[in-house]
VMD Tcl script that builds the backbone (N, CA, C; Angstrom):
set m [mol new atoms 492]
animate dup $m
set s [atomselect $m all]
$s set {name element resname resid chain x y z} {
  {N N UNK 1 A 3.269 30.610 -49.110}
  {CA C UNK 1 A 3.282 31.815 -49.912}
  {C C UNK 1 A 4.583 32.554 -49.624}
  {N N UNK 2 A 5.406 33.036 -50.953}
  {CA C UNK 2 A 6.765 34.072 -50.979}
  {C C UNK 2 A 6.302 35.150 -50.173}
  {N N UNK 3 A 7.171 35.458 -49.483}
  {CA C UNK 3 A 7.002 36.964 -48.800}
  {C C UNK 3 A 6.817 38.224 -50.316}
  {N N UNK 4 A 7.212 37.905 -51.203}
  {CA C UNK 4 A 7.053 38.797 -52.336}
  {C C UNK 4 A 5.649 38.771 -52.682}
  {N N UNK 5 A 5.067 37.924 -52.791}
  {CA C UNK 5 A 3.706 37.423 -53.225}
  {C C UNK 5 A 2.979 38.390 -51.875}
  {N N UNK 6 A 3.054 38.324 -50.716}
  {CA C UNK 6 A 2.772 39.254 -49.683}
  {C C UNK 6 A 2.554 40.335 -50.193}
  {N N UNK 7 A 3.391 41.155 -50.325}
  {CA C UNK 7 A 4.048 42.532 -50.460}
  {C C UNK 7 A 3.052 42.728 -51.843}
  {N N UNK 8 A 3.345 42.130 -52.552}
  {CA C UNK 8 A 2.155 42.245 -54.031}
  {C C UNK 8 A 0.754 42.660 -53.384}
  {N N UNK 9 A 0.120 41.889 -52.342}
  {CA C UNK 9 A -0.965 41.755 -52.062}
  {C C UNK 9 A -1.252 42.731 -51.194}
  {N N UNK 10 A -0.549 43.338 -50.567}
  {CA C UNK 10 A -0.581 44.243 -49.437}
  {C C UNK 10 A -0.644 45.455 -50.303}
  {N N UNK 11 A 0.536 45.333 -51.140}
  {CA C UNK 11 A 0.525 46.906 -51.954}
  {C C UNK 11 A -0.620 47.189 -52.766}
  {N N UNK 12 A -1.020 45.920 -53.021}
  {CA C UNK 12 A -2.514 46.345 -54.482}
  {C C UNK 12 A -3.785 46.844 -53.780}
  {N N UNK 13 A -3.587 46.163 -52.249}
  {CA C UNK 13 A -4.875 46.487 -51.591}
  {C C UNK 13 A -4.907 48.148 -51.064}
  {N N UNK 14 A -3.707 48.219 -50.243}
  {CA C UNK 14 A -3.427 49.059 -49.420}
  {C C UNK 14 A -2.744 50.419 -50.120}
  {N N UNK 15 A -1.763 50.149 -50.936}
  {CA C UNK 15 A -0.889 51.499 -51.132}
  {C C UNK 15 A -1.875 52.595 -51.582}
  {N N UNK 16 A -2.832 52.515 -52.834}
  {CA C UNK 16 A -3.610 53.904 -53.188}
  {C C UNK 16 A -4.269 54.445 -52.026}
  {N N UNK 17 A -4.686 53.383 -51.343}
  {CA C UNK 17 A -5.659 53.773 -50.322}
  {C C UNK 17 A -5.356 54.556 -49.144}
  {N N UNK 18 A -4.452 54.012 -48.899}
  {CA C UNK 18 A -3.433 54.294 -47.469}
  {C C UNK 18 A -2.314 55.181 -47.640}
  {N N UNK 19 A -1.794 55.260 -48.995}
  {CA C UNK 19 A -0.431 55.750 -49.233}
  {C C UNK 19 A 0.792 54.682 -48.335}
  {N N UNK 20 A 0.192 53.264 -48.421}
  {CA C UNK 20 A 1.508 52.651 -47.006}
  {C C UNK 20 A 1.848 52.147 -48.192}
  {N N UNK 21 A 3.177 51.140 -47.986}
  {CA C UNK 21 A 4.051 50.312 -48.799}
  {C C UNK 21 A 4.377 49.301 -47.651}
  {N N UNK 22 A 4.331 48.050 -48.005}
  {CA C UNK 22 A 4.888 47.171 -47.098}
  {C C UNK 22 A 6.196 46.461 -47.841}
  {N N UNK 23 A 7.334 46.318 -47.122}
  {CA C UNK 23 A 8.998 46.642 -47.573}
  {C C UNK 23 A 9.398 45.688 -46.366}
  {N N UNK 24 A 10.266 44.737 -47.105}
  {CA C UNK 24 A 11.040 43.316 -46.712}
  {C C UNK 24 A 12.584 43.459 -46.383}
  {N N UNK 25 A 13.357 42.875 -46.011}
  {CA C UNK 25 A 14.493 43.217 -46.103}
  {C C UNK 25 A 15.032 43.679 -44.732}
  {N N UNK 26 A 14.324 44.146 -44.131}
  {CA C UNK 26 A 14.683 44.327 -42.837}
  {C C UNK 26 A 15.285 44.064 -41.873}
  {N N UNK 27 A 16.212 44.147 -41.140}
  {CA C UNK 27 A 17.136 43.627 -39.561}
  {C C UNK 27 A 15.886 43.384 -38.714}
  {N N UNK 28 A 15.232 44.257 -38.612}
  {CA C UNK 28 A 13.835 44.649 -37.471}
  {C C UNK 28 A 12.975 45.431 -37.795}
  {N N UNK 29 A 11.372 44.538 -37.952}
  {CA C UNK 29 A 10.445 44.674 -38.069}
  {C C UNK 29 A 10.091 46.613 -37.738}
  {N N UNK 30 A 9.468 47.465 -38.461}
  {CA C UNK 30 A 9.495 48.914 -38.132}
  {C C UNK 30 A 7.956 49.491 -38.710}
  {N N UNK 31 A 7.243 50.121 -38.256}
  {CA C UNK 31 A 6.448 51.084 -39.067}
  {C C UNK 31 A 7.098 52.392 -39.290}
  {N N UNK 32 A 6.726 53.337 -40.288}
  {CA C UNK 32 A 7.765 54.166 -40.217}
  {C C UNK 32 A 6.483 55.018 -40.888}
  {N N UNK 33 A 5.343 56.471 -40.479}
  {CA C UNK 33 A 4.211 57.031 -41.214}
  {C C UNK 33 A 5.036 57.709 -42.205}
  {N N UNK 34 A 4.292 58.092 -43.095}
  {CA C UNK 34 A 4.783 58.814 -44.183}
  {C C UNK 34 A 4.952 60.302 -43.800}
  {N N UNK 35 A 5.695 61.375 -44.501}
  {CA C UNK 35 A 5.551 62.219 -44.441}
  {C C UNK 35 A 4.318 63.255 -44.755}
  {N N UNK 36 A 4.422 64.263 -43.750}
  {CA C UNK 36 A 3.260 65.707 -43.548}
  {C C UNK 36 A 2.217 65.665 -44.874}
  {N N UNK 37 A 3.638 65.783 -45.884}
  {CA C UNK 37 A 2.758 66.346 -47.205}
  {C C UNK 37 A 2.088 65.167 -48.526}
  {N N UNK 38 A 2.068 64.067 -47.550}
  {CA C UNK 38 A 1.686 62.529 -48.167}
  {C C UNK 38 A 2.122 62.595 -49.481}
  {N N UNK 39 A 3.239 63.179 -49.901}
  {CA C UNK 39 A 4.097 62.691 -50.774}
  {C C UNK 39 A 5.237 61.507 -50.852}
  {N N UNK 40 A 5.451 61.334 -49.022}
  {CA C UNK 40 A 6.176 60.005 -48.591}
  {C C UNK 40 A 4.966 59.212 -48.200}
  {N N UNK 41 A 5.275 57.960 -48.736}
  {CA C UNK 41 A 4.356 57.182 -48.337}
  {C C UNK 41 A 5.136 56.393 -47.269}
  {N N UNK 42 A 3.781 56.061 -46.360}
  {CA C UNK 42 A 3.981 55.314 -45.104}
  {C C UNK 42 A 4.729 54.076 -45.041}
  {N N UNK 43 A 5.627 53.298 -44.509}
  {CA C UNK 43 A 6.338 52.079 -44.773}
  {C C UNK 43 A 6.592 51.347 -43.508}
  {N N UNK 44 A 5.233 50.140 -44.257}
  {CA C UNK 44 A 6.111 48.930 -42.981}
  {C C UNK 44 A 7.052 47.949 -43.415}
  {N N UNK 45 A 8.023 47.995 -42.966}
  {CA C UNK 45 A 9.240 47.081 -43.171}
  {C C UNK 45 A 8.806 45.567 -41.987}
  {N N UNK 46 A 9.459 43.985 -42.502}
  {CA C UNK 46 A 9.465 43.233 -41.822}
  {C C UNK 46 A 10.648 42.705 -42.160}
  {N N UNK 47 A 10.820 41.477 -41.096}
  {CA C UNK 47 A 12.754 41.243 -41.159}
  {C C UNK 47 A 12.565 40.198 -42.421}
  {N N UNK 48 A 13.792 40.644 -42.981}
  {CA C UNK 48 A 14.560 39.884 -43.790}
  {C C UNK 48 A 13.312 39.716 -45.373}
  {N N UNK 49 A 12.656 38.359 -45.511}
  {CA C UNK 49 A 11.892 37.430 -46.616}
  {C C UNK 49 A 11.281 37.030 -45.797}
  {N N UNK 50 A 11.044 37.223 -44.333}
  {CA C UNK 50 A 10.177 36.032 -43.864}
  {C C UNK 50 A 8.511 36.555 -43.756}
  {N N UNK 51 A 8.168 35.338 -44.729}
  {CA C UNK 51 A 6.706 35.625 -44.717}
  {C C UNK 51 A 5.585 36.144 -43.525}
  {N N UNK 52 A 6.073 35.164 -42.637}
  {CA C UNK 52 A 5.405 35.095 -41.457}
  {C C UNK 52 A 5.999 36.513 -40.259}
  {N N UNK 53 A 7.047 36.849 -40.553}
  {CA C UNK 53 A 7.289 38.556 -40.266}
  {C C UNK 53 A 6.013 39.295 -41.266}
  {N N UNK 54 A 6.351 39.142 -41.830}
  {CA C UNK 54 A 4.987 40.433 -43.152}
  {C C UNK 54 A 3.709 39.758 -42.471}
  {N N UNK 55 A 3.324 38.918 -42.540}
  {CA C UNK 55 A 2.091 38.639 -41.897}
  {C C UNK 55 A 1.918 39.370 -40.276}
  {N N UNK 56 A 3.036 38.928 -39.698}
  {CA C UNK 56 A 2.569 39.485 -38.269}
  {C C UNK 56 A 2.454 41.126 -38.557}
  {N N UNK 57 A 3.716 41.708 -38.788}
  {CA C UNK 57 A 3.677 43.129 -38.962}
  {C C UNK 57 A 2.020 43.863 -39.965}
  {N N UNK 58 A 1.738 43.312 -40.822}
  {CA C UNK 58 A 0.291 43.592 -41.486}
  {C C UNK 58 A -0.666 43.483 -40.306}
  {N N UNK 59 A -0.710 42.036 -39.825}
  {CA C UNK 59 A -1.409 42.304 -38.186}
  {C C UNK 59 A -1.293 43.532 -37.303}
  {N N UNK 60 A 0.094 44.069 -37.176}
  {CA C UNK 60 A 0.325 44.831 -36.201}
  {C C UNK 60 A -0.453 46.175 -36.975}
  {N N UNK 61 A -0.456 46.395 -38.167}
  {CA C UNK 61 A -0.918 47.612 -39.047}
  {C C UNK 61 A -2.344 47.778 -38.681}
  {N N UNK 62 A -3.051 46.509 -39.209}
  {CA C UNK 62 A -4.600 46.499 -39.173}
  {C C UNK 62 A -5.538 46.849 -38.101}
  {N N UNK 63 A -4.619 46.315 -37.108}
  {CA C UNK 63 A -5.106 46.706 -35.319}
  {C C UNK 63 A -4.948 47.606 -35.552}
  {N N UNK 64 A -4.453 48.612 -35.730}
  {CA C UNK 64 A -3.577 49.884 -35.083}
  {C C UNK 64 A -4.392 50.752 -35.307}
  {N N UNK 65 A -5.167 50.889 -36.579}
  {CA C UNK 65 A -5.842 51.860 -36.774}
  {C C UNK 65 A -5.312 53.506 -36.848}
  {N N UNK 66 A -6.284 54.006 -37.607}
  {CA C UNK 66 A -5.531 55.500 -37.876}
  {C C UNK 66 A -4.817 56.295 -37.454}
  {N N UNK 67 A -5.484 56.805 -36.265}
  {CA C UNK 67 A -4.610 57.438 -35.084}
  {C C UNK 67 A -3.289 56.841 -35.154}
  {N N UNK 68 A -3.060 55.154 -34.545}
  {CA C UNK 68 A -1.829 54.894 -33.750}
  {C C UNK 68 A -0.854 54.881 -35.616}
  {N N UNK 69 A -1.305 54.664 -36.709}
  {CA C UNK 69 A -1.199 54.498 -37.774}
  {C C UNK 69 A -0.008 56.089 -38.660}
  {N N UNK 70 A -0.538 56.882 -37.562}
  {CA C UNK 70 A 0.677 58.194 -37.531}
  {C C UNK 70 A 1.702 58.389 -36.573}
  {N N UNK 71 A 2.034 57.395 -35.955}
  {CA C UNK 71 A 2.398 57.222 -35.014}
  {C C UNK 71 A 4.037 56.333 -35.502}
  {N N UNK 72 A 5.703 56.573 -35.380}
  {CA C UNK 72 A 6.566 55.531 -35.333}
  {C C UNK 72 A 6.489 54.236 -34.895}
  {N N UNK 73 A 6.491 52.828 -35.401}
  {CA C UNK 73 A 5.470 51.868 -34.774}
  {C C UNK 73 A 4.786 51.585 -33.954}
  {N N UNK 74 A 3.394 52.379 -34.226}
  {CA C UNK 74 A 2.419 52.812 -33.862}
  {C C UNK 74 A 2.464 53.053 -32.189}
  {N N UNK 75 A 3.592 53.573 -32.121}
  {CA C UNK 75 A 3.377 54.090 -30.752}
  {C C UNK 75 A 3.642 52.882 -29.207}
  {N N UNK 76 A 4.321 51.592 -30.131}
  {CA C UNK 76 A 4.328 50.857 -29.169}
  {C C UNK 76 A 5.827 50.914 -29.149}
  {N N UNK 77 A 5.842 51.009 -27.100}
  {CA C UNK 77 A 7.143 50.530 -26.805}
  {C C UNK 77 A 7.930 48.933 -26.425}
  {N N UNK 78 A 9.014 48.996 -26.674}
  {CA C UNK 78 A 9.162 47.129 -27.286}
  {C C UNK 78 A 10.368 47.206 -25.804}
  {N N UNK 79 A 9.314 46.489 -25.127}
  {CA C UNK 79 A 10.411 45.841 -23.968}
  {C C UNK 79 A 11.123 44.013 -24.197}
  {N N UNK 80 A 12.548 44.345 -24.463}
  {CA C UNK 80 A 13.679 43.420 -24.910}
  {C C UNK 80 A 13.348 42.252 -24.039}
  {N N UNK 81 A 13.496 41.017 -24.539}
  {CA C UNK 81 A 13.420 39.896 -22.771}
  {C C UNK 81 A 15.309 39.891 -22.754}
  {N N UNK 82 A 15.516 39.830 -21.264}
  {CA C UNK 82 A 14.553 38.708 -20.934}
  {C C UNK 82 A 13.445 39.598 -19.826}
  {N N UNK 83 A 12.521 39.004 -19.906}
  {CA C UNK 83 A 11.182 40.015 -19.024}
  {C C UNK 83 A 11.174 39.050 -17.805}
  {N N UNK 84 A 10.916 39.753 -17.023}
  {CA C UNK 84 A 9.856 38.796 -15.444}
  {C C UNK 84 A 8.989 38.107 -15.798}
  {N N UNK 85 A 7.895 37.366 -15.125}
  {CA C UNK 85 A 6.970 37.071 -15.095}
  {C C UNK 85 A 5.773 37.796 -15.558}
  {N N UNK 86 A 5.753 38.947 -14.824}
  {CA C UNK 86 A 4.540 39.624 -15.090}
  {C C UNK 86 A 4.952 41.051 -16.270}
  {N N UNK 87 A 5.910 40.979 -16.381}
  {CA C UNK 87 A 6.460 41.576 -18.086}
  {C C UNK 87 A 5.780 40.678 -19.249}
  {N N UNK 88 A 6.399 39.612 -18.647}
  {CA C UNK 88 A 6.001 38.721 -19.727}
  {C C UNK 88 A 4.319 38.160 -20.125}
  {N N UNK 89 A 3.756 38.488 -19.225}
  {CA C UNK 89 A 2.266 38.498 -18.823}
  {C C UNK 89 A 1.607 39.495 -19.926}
  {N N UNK 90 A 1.954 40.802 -19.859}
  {CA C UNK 90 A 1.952 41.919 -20.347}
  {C C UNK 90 A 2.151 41.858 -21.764}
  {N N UNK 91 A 3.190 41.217 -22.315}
  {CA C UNK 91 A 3.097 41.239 -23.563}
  {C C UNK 91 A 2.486 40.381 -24.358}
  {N N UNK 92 A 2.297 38.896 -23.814}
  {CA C UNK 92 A 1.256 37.949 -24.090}
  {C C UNK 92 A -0.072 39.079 -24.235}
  {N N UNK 93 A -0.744 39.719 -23.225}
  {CA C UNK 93 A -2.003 40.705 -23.323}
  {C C UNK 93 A -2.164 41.254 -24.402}
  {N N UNK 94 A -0.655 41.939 -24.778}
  {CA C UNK 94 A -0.701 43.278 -25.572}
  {C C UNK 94 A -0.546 42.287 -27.400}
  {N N UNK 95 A 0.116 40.956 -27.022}
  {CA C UNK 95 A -0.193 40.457 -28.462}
  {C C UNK 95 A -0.635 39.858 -29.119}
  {N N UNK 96 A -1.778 39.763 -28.178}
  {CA C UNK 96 A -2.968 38.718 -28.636}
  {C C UNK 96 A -3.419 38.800 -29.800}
  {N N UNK 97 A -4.151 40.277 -29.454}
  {CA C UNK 97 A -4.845 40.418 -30.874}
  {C C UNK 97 A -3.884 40.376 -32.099}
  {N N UNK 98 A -2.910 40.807 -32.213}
  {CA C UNK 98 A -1.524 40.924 -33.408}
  {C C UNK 98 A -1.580 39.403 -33.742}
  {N N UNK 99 A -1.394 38.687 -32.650}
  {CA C UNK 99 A -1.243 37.412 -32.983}
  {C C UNK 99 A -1.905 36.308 -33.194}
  {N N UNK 100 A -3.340 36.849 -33.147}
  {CA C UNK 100 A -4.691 36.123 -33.682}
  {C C UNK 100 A -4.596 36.311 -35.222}
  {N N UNK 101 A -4.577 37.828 -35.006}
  {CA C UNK 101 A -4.775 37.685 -36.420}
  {C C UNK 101 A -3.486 37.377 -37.551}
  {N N UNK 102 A -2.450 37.324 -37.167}
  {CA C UNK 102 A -1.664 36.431 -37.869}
  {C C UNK 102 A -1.814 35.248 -37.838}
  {N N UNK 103 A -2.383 34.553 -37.149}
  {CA C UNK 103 A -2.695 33.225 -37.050}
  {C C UNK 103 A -3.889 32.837 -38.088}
  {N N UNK 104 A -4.759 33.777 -38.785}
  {CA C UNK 104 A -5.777 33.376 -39.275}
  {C C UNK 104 A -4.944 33.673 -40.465}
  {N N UNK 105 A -4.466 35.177 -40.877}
  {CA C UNK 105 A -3.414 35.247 -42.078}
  {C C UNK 105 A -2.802 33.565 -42.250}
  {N N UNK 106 A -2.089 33.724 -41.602}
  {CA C UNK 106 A -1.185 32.391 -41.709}
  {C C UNK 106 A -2.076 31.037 -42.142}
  {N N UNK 107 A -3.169 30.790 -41.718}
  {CA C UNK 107 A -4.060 29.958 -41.940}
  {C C UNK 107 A -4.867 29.928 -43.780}
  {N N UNK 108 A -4.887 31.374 -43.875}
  {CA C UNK 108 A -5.375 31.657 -45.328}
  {C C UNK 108 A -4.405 31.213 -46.335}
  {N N UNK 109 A -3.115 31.142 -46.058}
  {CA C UNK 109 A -1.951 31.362 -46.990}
  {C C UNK 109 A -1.190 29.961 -46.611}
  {N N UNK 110 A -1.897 29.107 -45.380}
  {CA C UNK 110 A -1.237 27.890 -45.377}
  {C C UNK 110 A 0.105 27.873 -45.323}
  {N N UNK 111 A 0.935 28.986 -44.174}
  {CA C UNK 111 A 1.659 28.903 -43.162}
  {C C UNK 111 A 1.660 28.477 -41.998}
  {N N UNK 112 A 2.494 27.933 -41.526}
  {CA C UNK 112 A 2.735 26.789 -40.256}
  {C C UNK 112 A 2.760 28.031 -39.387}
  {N N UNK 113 A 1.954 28.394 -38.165}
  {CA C UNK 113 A 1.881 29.192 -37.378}
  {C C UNK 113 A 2.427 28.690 -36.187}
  {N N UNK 114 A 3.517 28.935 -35.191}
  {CA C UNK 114 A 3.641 29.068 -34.000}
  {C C UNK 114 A 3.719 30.246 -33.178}
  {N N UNK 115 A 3.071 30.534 -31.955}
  {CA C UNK 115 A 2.896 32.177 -31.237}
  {C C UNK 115 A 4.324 32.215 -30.678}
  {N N UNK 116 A 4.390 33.500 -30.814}
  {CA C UNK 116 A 5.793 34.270 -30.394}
  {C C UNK 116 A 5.847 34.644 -28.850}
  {N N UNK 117 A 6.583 34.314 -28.235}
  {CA C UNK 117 A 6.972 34.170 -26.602}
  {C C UNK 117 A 7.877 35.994 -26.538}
  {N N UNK 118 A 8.750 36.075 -28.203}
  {CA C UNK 118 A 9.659 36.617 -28.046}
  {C C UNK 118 A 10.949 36.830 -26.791}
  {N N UNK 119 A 10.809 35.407 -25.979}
  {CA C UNK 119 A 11.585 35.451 -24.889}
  {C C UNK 119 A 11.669 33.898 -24.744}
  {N N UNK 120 A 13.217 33.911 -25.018}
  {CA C UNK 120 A 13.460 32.203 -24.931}
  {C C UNK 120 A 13.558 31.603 -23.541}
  {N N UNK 121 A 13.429 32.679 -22.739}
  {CA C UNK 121 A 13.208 31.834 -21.436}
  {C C UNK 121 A 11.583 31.740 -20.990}
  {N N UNK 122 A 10.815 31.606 -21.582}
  {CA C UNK 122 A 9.322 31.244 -21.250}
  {C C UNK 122 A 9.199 29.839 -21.572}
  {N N UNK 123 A 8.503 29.037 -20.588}
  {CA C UNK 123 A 8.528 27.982 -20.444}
  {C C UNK 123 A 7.416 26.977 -21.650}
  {N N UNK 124 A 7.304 26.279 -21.879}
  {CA C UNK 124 A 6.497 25.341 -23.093}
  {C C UNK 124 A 5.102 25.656 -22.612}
  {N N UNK 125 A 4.837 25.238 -21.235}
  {CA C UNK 125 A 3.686 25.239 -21.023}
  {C C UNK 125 A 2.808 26.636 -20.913}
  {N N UNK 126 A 3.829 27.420 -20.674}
  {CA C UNK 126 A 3.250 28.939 -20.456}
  {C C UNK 126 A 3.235 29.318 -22.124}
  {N N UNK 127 A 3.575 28.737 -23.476}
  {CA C UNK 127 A 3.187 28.876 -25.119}
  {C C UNK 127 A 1.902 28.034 -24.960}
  {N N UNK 128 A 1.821 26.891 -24.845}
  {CA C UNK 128 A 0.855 26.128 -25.164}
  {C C UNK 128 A -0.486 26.663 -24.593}
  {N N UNK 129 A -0.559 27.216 -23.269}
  {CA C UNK 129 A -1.486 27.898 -23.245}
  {C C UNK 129 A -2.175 29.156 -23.922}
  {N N UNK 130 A -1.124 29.960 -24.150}
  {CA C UNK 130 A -1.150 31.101 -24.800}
  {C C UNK 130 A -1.676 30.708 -26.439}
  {N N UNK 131 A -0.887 29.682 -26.703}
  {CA C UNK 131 A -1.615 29.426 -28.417}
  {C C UNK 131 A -3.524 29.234 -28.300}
  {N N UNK 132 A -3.891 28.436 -26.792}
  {CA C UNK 132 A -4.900 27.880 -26.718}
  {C C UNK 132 A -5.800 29.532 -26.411}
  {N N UNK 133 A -5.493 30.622 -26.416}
  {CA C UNK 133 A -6.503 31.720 -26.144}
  {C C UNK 133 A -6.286 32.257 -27.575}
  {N N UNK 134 A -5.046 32.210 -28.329}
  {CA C UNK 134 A -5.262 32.579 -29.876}
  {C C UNK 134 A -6.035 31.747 -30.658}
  {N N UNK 135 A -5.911 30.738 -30.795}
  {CA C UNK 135 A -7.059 29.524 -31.332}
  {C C UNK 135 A -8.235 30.251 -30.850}
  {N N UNK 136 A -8.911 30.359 -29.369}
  {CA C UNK 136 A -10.225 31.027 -28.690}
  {C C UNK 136 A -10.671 31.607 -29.652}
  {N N UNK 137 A -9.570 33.150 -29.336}
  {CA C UNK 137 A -10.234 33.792 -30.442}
  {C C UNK 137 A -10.160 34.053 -31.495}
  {N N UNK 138 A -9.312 33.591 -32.435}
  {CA C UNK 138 A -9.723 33.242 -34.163}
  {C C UNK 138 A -11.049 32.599 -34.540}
  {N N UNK 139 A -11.293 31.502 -33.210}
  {CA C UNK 139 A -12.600 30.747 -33.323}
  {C C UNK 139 A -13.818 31.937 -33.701}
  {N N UNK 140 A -13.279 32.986 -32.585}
  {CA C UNK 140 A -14.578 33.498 -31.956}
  {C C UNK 140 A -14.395 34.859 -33.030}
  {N N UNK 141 A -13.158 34.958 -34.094}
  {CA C UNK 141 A -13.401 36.457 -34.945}
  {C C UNK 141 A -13.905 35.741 -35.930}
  {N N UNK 142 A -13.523 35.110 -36.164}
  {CA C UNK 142 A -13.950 33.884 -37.548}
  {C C UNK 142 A -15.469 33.730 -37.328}
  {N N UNK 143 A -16.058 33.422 -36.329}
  {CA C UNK 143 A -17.216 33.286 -36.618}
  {C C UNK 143 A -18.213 34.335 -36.229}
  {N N UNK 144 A -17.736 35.921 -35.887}
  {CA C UNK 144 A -18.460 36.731 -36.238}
  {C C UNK 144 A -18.003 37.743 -37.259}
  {N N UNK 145 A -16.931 37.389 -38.264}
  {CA C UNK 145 A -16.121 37.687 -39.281}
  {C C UNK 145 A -15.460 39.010 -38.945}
  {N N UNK 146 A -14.231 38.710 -40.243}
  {CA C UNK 146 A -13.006 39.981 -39.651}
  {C C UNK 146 A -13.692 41.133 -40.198}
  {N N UNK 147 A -13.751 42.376 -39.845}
  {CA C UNK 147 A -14.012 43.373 -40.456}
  {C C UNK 147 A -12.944 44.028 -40.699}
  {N N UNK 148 A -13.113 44.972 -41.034}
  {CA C UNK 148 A -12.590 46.674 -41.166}
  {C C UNK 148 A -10.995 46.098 -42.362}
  {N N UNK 149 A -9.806 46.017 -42.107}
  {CA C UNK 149 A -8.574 46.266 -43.393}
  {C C UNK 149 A -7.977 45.101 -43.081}
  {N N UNK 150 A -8.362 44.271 -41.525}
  {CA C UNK 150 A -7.766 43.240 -42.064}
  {C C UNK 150 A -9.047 41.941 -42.404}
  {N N UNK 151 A -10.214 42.335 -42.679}
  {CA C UNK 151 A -11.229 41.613 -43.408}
  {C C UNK 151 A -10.964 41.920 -45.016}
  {N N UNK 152 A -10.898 42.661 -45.178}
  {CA C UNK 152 A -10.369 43.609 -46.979}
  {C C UNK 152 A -8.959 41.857 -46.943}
  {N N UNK 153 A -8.099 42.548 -46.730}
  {CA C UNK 153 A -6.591 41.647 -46.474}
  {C C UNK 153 A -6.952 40.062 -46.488}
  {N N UNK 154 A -7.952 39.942 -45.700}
  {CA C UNK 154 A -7.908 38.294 -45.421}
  {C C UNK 154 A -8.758 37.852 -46.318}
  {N N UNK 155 A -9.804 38.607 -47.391}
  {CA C UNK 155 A -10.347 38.352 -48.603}
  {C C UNK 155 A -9.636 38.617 -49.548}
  {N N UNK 156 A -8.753 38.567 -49.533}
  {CA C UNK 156 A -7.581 39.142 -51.031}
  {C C UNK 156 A -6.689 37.970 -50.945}
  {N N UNK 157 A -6.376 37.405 -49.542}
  {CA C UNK 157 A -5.259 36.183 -49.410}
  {C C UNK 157 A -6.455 34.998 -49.998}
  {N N UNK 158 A -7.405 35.030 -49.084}
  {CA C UNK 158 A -8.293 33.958 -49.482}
  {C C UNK 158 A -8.699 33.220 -51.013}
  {N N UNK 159 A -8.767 34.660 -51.709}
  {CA C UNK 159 A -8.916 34.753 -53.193}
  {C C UNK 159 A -7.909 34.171 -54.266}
  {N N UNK 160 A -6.680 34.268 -52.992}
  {CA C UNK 160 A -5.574 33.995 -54.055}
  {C C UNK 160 A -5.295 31.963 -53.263}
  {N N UNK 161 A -5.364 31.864 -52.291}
  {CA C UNK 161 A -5.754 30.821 -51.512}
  {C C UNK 161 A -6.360 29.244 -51.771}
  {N N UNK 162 A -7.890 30.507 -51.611}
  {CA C UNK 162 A -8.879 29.552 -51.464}
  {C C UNK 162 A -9.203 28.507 -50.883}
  {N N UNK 163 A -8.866 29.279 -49.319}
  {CA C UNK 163 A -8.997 28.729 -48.556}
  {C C UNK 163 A -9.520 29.267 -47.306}
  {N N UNK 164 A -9.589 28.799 -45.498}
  {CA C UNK 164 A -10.725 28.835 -44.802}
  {C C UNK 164 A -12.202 29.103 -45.033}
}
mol reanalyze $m
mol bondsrecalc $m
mol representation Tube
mol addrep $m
């Protein structure tokens, strides 16, 4: 699936509802809330056309929920690698869930999914494990189903899909 075809799908679901816009083109991935008087609408940008950026970043939206959802991307701070060990520990934790559920996105839309290390010095075996707790739990959201915006989202890809 075009990253445009994304952005279609994101906006039809999401923009009335949310006032968000999801916006391509990007150097680096950003949430950005809308303005006070919700006359600016909210905008997540992902890098460049790449699909699988809009997928993760929609992940990063859906988690986030309202609160963190007013928040400059959503309130998370982005430590650069190269990380330590237990940096790197830390962000595996913190992107699980982001990266489950891009993994099931990606699965609906029949994108080739690999998990993000975001640090080229992490070793093969320390990914391969990490993919094996995202698999876990896609198993384990999948089979007590997605709820809340990114269940809405993953029935709108599906539809267009028709697939998992």
């Amino acid at each position: 699936m075009k990253a445009g075809r994304i952005i279609e799908l994101f906006n039809t679901v999401f923009e009335q509802k949310y006032n968000t816009v999801l916006c391509g083109g990007a150097n680096e991935p950003l949430y950005v809330p809308g303005g006070c008087d919700a006359t600016e609408p909210s905008r997540l940008y992902f890098s460049f056309d790449f699909p699988r950026s809009a997928l993760h970043e929609i992940s990063h939206w859906c988690i986030a929920g309202s609160r963190r959802r007013k928040l400059v991307d959503f309130g998370y701070e982005y430590a650069p690698p190269p990380r330590l060990p237990a940096e790197q520990k830390q962000f595996f934790a913190l992107e699980l869930k982001t990266q489950t559920l891009e993994y099931i996105f990606c699965k609906a839309v029949r994108l080739k999914f690999s998990p993000s290390a975001d640090n080229l010095r992490v070793n093969h075996e320390t990914v391969t494990h990490y993919m094996q707790h995202i698999r876990d739990n896609a198993t384990a959201w999948l089979h007590g189903g997605i709820k809340g915006d990114a269940g809405v989202f993953l029935e709108k890809l599906q539809s267009v899909n028709k697939v998992i």
